[in-house]
ZAPA-719539 format. One record per residue: x, y, z of N, C-alpha, C in turn; residue in three letters. Coordinates in steps of 0.001 Angstrom, whole numbers, plus 500000, padded with zeros to 6 digits. Example, Ala and Ser with C-alpha at 12.3 -4.5 7.8 and 13.67 -1.06 7.14 Angstrom:
BEGIN
513190494310507800512300495500507800513200496700507800ALA 512850497750507080513670498940507140512900500030507870SER 
This chain:
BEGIN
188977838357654249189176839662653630187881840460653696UNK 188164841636654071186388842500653815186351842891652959UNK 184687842951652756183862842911651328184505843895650419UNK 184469844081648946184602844900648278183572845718649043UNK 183983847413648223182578848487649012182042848435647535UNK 181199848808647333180534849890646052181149850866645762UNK 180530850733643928180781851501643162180674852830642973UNK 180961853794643360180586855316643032179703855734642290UNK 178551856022642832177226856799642268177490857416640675UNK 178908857938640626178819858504639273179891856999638094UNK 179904855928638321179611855029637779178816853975637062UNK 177997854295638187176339853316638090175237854191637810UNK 175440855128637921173682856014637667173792856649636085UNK 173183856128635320172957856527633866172960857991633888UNK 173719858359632451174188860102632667174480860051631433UNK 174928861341630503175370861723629599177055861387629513UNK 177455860670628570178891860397628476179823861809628526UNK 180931861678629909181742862690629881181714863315630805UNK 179945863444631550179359863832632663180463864033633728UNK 181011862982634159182004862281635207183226861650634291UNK 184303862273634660185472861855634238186849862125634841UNK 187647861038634179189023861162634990190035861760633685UNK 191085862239634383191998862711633481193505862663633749UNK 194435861966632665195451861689632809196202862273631829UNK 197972861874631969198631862247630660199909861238630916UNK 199736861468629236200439860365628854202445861206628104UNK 203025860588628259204047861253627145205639861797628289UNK 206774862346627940206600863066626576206831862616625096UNK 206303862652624017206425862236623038207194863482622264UNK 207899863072620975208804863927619978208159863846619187UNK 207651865228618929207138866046617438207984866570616742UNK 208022866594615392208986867264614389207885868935614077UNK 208376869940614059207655871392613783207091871438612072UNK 207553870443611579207399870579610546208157869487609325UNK 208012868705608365208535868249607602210244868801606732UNK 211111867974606482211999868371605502213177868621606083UNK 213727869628605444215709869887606231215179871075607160UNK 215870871050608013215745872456609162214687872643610128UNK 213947870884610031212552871063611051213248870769612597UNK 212789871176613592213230871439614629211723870203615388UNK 213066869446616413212037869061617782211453869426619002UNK 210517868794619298210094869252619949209213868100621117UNK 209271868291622509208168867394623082206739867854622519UNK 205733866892623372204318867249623177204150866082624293UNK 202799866096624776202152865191625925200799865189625095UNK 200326863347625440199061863442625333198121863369626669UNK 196952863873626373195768864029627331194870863313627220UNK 194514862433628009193155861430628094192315861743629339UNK 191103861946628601189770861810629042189014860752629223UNK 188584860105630047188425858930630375186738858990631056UNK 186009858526630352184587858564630700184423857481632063UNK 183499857925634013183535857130634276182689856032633987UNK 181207856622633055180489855321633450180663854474632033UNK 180898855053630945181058854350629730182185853973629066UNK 183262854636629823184645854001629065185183854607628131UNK 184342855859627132184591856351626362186203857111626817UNK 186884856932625442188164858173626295188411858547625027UNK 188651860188624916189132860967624357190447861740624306UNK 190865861835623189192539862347623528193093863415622731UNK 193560864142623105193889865726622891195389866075623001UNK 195780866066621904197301866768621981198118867637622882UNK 198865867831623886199309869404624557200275869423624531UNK 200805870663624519202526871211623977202907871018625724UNK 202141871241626327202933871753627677202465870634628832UNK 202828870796629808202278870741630833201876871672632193UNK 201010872976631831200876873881632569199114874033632580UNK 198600874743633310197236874781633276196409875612632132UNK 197437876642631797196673876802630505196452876057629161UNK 197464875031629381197580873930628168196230872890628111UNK 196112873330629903195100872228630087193671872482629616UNK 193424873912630065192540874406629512192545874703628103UNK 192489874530627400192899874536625542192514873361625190UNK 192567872386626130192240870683625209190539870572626046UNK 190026871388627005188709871109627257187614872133626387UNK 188287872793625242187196873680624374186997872497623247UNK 185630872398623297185183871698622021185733872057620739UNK 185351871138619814185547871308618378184459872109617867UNK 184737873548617024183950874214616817182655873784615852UNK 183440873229615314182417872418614065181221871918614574UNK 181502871014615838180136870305616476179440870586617581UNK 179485872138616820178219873108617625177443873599616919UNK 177785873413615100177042873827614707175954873416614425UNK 174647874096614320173288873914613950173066873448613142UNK 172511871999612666172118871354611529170269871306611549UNK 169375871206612040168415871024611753167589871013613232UNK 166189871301613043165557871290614401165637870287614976UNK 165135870114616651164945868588617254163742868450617130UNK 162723869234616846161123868830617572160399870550616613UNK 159013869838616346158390871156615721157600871715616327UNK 157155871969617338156926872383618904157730873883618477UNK 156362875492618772157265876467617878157694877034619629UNK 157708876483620468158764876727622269159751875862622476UNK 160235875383621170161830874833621334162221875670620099UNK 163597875948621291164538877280620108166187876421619839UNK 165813875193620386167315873927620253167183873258618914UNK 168525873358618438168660872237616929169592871590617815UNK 169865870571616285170329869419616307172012869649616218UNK 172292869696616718174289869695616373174570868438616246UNK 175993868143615912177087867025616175177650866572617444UNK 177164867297618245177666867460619620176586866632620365UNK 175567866329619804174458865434620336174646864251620007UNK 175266863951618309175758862303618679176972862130619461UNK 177610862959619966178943862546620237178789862502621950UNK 178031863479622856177818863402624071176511863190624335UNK 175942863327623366174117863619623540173261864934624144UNK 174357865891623836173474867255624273174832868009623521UNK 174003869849623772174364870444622916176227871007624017UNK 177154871198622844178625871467623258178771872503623544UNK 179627873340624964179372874585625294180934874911625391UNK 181160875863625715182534876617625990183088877647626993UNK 184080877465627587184528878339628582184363879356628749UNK 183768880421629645183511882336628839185095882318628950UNK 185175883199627885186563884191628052186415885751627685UNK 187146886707628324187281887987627560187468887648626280UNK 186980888867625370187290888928623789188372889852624139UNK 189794889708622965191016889877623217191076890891621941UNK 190074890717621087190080891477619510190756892800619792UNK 190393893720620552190701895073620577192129894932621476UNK 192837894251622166193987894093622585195032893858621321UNK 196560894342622193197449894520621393198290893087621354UNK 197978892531620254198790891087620210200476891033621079UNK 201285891989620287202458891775620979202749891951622551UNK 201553892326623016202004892568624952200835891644625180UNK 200442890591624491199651889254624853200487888099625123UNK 200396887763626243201233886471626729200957885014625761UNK 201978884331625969201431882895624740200130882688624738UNK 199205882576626023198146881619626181197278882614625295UNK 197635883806626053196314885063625508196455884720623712UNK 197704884847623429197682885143621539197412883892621722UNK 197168882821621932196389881335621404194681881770621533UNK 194218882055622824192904882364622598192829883359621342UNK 193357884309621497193421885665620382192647884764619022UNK 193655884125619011193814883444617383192405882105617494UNK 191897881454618169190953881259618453189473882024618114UNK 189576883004618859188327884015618296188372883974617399UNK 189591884588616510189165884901615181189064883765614471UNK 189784882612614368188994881398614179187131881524613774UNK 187406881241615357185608881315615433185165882029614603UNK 185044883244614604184423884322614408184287884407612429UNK 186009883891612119185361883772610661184905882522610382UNK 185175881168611005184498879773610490182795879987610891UNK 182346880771611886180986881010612147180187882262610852UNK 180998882841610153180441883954609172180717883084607980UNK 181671882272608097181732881524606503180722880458606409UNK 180129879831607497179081878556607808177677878985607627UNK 177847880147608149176195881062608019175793881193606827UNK 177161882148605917177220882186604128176614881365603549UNK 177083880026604085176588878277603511175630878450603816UNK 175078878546604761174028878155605164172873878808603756UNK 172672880467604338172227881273603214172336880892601686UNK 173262880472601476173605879947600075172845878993599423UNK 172712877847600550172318876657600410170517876871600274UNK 169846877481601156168212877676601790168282879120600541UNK 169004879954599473168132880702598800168309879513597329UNK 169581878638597372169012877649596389167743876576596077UNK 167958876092597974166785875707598022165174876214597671UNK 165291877249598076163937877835598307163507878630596834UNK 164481878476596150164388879162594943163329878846593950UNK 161630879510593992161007879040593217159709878356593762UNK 160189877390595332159498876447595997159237876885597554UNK 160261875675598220159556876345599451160196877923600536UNK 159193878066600902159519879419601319159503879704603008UNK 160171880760603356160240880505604953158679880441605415UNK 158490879745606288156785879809606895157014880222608624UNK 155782880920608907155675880901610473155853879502610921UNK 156542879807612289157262878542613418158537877650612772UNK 158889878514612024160189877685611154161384878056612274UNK 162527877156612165163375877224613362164607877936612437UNK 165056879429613350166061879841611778167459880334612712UNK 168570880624612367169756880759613004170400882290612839UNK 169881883146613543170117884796613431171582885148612983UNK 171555885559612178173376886051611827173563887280612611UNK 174423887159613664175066888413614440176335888662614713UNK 177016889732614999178488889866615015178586890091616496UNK 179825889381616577180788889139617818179873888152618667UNK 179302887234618203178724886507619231179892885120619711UNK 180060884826620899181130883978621329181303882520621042UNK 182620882086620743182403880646620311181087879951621120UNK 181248878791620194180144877664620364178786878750620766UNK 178329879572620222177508880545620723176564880795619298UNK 175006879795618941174111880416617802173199880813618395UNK 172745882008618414171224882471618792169887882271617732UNK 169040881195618517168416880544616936166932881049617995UNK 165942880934617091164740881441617359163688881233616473UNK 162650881263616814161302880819615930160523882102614815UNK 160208881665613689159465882763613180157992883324613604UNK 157937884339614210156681884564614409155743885289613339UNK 156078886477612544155070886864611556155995887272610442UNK 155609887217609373156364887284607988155737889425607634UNK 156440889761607054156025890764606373155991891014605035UNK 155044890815604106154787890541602658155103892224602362UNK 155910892625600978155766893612600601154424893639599217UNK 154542894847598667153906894992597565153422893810596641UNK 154506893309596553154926892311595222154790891053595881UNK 154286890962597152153564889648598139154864888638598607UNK 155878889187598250157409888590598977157536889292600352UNK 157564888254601479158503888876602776159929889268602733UNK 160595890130603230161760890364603001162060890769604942UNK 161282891172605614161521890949607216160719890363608289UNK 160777889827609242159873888985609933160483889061611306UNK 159335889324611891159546888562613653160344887209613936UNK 160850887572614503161555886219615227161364886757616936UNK 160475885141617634160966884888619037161930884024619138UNK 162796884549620300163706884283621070163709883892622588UNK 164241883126623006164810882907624336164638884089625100UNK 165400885174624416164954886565624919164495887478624446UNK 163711887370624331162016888173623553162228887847622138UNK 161328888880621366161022888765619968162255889756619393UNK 162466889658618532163265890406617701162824890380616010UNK 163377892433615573162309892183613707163950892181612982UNK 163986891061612087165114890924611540164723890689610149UNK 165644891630608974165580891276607826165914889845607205UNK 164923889449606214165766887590606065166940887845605610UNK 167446889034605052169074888597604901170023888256605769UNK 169100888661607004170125888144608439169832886931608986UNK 168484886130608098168625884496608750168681883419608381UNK 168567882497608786169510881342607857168528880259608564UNK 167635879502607660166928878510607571167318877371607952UNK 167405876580608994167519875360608921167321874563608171UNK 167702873341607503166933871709607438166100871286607552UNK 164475871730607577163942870723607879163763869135608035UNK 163245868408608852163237866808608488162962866160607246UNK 162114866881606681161323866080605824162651865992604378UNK 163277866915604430164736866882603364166031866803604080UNK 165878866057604992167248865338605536167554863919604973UNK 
């Protein structure tokens, strides 16, 4: 018999889990729409993600089997993009720490899409009113997380510690796109009268920007994790 050949380069060469993957589906399986008298059935298929070099596999619900279904189960979970705390205090890293780093080991990104906001829902095809409803998702779980955030860093800081130059902080801006924080370093504080800053430089990725602190939101430091 001749030799087995080798393994495929994206098997054997150490990589980020997910890097390289296969994808299958499983089903159809019967979903009920809902609990009680008058719930209606329905198929559903599952989706597996199948890591090649680690085995990891992930699995994702889909109503359909069409390509936009398909695309819907490869957008991350919004949650584990969000910004929890810096990686490094180095004030030329503008990267925190997400959830998305224990789970693949780098930060979770997302498909571009048009924003659909100013479109008219009812002449939006299924897929479109699913993204539709998506954005706004996003858009308020990212303004309600920021809130926290703010909430949390003026309790904290209440009294004690206070924002300092090279602190790593998370800019509050509108319409910015899922999985999308623009975070940046403090560069100079501006003390008023009464020796409180109330606006400060922030560098960015793309340049400096002067933002009032009501628009930023303090990370975690290490030392209170």
């Amino acid at each position: 018999m001749p030799m087995m050949g080798h393994l495929p380069s994206q098997r054997t060469t150490p990589a980020f889990p997910f890097q390289t993957l296969g994808v299958d589906f499983g089903g159809p399986f019967t979903i009920l729409n809902r609990k009680g008298r008058g719930a209606k059935a329905s198929k559903c298929y599952l989706c597996l993600f199948i890591c090649f070099r680690y085995k990891c596999v992930h699995l994702e619900a889909v109503t359909e089997l069409t390509k936009e279904a398909y695309i819907m189960t490869l957008r991350g979970s919004y949650s584990n993009s969000r910004p929890l705390c810096p990686i490094s205090s180095s004030p030329n890293d503008y990267q925190s720490l997400t959830p998305g780093h224990f789970l693949i080991g780098r930060p979770l990104t997302s498909l571009a899409e048009p924003t659909l906001e100013m479109d008219n829902p009812s002449r939006l095809q299924r897929y479109a009113r699913i993204e539709l409803a998506r954005q706004h998702f996003w858009k308020r779980w990212q303004n309600e997380y920021i809130s926290e955030l703010q909430h949390r860093s003026k309790w904290r800081t209440h009294g004690g510690e206070k924002l300092q130059v090279g602190d790593l902080v998370l800019l509050r801006e509108e319409n910015c796109p899922p999985l999308h924080w623009r975070m940046g370093r403090v560069k100079q504080l501006f003390p008023g009268v009464d020796g409180v800053s109330r606006v400060a430089d922030i560098t960015t990725q793309k340049g400096d920007v002067r933002r009032a602190l009501t628009k930023l939101c303090p990370l975690l430091c290490q030392e209170t994790l």
